[in-house]
C-alpha positions in Angstrom: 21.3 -24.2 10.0 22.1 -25.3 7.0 24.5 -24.0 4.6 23.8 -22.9 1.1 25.6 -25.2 -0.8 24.4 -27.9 1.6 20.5 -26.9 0.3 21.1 -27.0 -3.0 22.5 -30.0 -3.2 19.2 -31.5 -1.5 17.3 -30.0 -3.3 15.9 -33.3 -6.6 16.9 -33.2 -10.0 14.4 -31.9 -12.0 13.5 -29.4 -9.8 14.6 -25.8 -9.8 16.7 -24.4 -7.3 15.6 -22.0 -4.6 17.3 -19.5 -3.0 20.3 -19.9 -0.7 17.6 -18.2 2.3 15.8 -21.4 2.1 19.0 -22.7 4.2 16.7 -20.3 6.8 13.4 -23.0 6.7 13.0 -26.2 7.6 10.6 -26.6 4.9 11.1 -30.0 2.4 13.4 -30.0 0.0 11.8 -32.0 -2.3 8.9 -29.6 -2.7 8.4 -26.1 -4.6 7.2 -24.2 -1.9 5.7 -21.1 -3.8 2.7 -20.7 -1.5 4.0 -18.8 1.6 1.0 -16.8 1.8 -1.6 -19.8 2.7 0.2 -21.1 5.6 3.4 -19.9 6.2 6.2 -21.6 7.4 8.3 -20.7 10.3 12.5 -20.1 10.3 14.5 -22.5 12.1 16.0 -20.4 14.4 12.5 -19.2 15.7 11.4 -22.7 16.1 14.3 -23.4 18.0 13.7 -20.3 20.2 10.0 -21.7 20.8 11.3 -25.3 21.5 13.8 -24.1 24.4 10.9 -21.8 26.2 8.6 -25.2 26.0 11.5 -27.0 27.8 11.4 -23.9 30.2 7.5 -23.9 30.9 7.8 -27.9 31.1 10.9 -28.0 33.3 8.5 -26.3 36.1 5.2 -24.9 35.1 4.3 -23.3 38.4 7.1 -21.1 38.1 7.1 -20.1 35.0 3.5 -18.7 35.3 4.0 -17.1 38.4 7.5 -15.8 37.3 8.1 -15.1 33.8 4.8 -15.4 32.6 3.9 -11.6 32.7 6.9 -10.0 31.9 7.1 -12.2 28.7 3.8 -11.3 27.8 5.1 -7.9 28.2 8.5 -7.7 26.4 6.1 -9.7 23.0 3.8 -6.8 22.8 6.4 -3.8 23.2 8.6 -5.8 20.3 5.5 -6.0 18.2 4.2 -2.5 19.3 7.7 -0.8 17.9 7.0 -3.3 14.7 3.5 -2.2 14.2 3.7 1.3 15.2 1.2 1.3 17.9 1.2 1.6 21.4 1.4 -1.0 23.6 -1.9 -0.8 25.3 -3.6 -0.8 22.4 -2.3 -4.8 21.6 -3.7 -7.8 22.3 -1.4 -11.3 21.5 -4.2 -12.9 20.3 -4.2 -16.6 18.5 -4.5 -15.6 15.1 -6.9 -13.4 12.9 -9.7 -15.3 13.7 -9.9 -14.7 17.4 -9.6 -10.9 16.8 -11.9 -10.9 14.2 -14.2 -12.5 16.2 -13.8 -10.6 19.4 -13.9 -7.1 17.3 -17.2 -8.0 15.6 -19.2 -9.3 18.6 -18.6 -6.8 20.5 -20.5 -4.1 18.3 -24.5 -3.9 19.1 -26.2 -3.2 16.0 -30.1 -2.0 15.3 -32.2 -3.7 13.1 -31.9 -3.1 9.6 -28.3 -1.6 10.0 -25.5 -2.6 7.3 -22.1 -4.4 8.1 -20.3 -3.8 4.7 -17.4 -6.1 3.7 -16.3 -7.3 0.3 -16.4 -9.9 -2.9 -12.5 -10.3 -2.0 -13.1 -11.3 2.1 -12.0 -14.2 3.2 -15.0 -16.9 3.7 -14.6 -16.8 7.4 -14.9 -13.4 7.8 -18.5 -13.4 5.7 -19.8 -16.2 7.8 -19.3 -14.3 11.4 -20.3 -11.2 9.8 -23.8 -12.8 8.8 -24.4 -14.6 12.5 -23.9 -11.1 14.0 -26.1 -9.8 11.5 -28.5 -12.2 12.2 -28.0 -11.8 15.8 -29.3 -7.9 15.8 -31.4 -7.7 12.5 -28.6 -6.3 10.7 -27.9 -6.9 7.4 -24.4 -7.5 5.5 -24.0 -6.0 2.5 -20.4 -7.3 -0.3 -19.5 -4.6 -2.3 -18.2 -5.9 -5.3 -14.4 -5.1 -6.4 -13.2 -5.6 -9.9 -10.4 -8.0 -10.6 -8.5 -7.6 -13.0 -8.7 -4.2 -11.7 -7.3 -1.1 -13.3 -6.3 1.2 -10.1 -7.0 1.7 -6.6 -9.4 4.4 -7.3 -11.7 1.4 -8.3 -11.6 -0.6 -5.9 -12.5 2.8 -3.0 -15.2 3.8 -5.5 -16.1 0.3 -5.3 -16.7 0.3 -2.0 -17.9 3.8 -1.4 -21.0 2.7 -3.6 -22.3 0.5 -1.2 -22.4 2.9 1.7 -26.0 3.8 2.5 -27.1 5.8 5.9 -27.7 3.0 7.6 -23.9 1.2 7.0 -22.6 1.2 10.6 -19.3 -0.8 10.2 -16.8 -2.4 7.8 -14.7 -5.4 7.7 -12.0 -4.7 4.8 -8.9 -6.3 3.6 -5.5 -4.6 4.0 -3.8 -6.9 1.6 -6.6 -9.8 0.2 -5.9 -13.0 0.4 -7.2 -15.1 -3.1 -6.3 -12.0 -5.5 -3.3 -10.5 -4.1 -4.8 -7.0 -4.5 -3.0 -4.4 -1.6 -5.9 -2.3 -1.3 -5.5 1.5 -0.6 -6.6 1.2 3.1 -5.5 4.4 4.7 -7.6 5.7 1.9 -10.4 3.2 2.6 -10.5 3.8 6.4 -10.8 7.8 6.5 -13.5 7.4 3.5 -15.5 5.5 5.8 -14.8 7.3 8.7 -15.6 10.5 7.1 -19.2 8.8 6.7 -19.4 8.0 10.5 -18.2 4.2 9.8 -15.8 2.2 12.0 -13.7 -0.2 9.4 -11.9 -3.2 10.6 -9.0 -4.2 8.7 -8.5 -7.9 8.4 -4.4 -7.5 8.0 -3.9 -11.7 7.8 -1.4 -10.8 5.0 -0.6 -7.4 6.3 2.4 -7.3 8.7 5.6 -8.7 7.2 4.0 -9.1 3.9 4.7 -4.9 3.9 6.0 -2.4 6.8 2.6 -1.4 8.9 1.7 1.4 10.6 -1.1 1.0 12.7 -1.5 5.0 14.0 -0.9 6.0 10.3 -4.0 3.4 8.7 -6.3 5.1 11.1 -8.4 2.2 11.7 -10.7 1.7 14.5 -9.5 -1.8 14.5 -6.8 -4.6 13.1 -5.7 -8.5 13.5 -3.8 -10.3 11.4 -2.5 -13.5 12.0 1.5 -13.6 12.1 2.4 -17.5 11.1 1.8 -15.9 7.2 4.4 -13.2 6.4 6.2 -12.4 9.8 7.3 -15.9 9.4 6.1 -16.7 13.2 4.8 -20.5 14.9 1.2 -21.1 14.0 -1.4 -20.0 16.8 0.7 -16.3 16.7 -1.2 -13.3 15.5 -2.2 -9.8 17.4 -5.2 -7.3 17.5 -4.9 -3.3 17.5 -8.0 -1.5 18.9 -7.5 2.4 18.8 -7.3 4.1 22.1 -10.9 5.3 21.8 -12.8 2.6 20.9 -11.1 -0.1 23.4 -14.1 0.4 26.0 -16.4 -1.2 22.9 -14.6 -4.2 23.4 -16.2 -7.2 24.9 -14.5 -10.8 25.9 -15.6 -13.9 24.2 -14.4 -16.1 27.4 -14.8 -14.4 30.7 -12.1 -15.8 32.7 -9.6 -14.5 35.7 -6.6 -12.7 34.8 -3.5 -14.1 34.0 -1.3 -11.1 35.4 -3.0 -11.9 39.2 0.6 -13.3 40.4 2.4 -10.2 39.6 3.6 -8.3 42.3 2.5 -5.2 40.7 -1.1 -5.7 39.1 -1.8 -2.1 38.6 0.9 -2.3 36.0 -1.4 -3.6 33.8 -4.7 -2.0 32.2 -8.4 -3.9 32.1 -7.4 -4.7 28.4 -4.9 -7.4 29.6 -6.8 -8.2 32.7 -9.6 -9.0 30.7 -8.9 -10.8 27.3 -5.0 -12.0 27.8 -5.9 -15.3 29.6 -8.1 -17.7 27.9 -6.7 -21.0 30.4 -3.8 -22.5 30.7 -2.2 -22.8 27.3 1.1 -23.1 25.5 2.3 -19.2 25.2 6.0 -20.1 23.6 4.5 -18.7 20.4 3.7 -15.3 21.2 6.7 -15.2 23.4 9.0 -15.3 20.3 7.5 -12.3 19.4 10.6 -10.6 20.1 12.9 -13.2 18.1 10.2 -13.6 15.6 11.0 -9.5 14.8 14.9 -10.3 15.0 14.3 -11.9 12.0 12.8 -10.1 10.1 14.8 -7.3 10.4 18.2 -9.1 10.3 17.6 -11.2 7.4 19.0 -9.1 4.7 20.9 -5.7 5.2 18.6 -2.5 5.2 16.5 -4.6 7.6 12.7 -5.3 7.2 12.5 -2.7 4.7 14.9 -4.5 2.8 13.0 -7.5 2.6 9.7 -6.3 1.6 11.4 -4.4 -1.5 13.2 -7.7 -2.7 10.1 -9.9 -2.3 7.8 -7.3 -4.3 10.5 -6.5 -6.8 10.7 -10.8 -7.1 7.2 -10.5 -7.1 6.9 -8.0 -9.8 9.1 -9.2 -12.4 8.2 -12.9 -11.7 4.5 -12.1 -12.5 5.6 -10.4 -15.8 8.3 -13.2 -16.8 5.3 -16.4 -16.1 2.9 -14.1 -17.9 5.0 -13.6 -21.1 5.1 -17.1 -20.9 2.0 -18.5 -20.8 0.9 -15.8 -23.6 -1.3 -13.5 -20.9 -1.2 -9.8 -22.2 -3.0 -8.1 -19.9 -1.9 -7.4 -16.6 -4.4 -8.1 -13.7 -3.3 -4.9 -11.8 -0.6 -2.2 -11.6 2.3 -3.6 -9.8 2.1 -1.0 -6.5 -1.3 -3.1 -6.1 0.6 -6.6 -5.5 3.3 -6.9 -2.7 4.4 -10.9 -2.7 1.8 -12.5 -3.9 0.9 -13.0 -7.4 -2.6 -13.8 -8.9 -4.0 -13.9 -12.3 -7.1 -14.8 -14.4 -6.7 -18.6 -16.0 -8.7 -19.7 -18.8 -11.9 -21.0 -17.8 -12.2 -24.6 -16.9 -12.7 -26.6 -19.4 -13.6 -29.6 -17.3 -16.7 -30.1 -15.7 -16.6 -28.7 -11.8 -16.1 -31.2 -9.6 -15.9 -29.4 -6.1 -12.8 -29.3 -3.8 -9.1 -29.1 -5.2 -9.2 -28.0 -8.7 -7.3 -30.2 -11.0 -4.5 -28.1 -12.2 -3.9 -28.0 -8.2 -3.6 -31.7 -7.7 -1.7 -32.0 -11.2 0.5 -29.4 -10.1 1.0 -31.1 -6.9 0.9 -34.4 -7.4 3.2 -34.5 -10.7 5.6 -31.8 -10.1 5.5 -31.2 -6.1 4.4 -27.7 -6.9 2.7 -26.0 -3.9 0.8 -23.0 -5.6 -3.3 -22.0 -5.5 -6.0 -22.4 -7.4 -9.6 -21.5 -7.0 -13.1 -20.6 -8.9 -13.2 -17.3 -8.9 -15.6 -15.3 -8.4 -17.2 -19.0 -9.7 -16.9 -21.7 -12.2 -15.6 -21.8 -15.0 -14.1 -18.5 -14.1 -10.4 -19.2 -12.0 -7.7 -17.2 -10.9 -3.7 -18.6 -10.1 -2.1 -17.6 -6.8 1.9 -18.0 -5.9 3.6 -16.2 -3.6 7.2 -14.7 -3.3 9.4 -15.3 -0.1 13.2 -15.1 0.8 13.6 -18.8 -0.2 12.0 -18.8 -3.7 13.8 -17.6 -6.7 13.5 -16.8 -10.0 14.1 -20.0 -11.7 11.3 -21.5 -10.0 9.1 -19.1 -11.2 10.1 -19.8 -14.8 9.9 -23.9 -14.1 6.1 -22.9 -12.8 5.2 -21.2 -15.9 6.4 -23.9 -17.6 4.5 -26.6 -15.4 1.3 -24.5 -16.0 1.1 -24.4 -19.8 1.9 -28.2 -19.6 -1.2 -28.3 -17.2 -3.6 -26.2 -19.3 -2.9 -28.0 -22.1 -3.7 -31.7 -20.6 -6.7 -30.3 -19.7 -8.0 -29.5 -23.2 -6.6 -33.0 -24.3 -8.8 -34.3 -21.5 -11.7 -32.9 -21.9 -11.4 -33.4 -25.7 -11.5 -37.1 -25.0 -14.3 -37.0 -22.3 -16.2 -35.4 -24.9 -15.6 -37.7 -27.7 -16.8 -40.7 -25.0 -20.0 -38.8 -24.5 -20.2 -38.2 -28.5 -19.5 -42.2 -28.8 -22.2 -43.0 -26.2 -24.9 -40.8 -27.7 -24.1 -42.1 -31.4 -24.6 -45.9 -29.8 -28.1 -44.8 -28.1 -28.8 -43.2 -31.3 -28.3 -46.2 -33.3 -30.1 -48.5 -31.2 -33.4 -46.6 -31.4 
């Protein structure tokens, strides 16, 4: 690993130095990584953990699955279940939040012209497979539409609660969103709806790591996240929590024998991990770091885990307020127990015409300055929000360089668009004079 002073001497001139953790990443040190919350980016010493159990699958695959296969599998999910407060039969190591997602949602048989109720704030993925199972059973999905900028939590529950009719059935809803940044009051979200005869899966992709999680405390009938975002973890890592009394609901999406069948002892393990834990013979040296992946996090800074999530938010927090002041934003988008470390705020609208794909200020951003941040029309053009996002490696001098970078952005697009508009005015006066 290397050491601090070793980083920051890597690190380009002209570009602001991050924190000593970053000596914890492999991550480029000729980029301003300040977008942890899109893709992650996995510690070293994990990776290296990963890499040695590859060499031990590949050094004699037979017997690692008939050997240590199992009791890996096993020793992952009680890690995460003491991490998640949960028990360990109600886990599944799963891929990532899309696989849970997926398995959650097609399992429930709906009637025609029942609801599935979700949000303006869900993640695109999670809208699509909600509308095929609608379609699939005559269902209908219904997006309840949350403010942002939003003035308390108690909007964004009445928000929801609005769109509940008789004949809502089920709920996908965010635990911590992933294009505004908004931690939504989900404890309070769940027992609403369950109060009103409605099972709510949380889509926790930014959940776990991102802020402690208690899984028996939420209430939820269901939760996945993915856990390459905040726990820091290899890609292809994430989990799904199904309470005890709804894991009979569950159906597999490939039927498939079980992986545990070499175990000497296969009543040690329930019709939950019989059933869904082996989807073919695959690389598991992701979700076997579980347990490493955990060491981590709660080693990284003294006070442990906890530790962590109150120097990221507190980063979080006064970063928000310093890029703010900055670029002349008054208003704050939320209160600051609605963000944990990631950051979004209202832009001014576009003033170029919408192109599709990466906005500009991405690519100028990128491009120019090596400045990994988000961008997006939201909810759609020439409305747009800003997303960066606070880890152990970033620091507070990056922040400020950002703002900076930003009102240099902003205001090369109004010299742009001031000349694109003067060649139009140039064109039409020609036109003009030639008729």
């Amino acid at each position: 690993m290397a050491s601090p002073e070793k980083v920051s001497s890597l690190v380009p001139d002209g570009l602001p130095q991050p924190d000593p953790m970053l000596a914890r990443w492999p991550l480029r040190r000729d980029v301003v990584h300040m977008d942890h919350g899109s893709s992650g980016a996995c510690t070293t010493e994990v990776l290296e953990y990963q890499n040695a159990l590859r060499w031990d699958l590949d050094r004699g695959s037979p017997e690692f699955f008939l050997s240590s296969w199992s009791p890996r599998h096993r020793a992952s999910k009680e890690a995460l279940a003491k991490f998640v407060k949960a028990d360990y039969d109600e886990l599944l190591l799963t891929s990532g939040s899309t696989l849970g997602l997926n398995i959650v949602t097609q399992s429930q048989e709906f009637q025609p012209g029942d609801e599935l109720l979700t949000t303006n704030h869900a993640y695109s993925s999670v809208v699509i497979m909600m509308k095929h199972v609608a379609k699939r059973d005559g269902a209908k999905v219904v997006i309840a539409k949350v403010p942002f900028p939003v003035a308390s939590p108690d909007e964004v529950v009445d928000s929801i609660l609005a769109c509940v009719t008789p004949r809502t059935k089920f709920a996908i809803i965010d635990h911590i969103v992933s294009r505004t940044g908004l931690v939504f009051p989900i404890k309070r979200i769940v027992k609403e709806l369950a109060d009103r005869g409605i099972d709510t899966l949380v889509d926790g992709a930014h959940g776990p790591g991102q802020v402690a999680v208690d899984l028996h405390d939420i209430g939820s009938a269901y939760y996945t996240t993915s856990c390459h975002k905040w726990m820091c973890a290899p890609r292809g890592v994430g989990f799904m929590y199904t309470r005890r009394d709804r894991l009979s609901r569950l159906k597999p999406l490939i039927h498939a024998r079980s992986g545990h069948w070499r175990d000497s002892d296969r009543g040690a393990y329930s019709w939950l991990e019989h059933t869904f834990e082996w989807n073919g013979c695959h690389d598991p040296s992701g979700v076997h770091s579980m347990p490493r992946i955990i060491e981590f996090l709660e080693t990284a800074l003294p006070g442990g885990h906890a530790a962590m999530v109150k120097r990221n938010h507190d980063l979080a927090v006064e970063a928000r307020k310093r890029v703010l002041e900055i670029l002349g934003i008054k208003d704050m988008p939320c209160p600051d127990d609605m963000i944990a470390n990631m950051v979004t705020f209202p832009l001014p609208d576009s003033v170029l015409p919408d192109a599709g794909g990466i906005l500009p200020i991405c690519r100028t951003l990128w491009e120019k300055d090596r400045a990994e941040i988000q961008c997006y029309h939201w909810p759609a053009y020439p409305k747009r929000i800003f997303r960066f996002s606070v880890q152990l490696h970033n620091s507070m001098e990056q922040f400020i360089w950002l703002a900076g970078k930003i009102k240099d952005a902003l205001q090369a697009e109004v010299e742009l668009a001031k000349t694109l508009q003067n060649g139009v005015n140039e064109t039409n006066d020609t036109v003009s004079q030639e008729h």
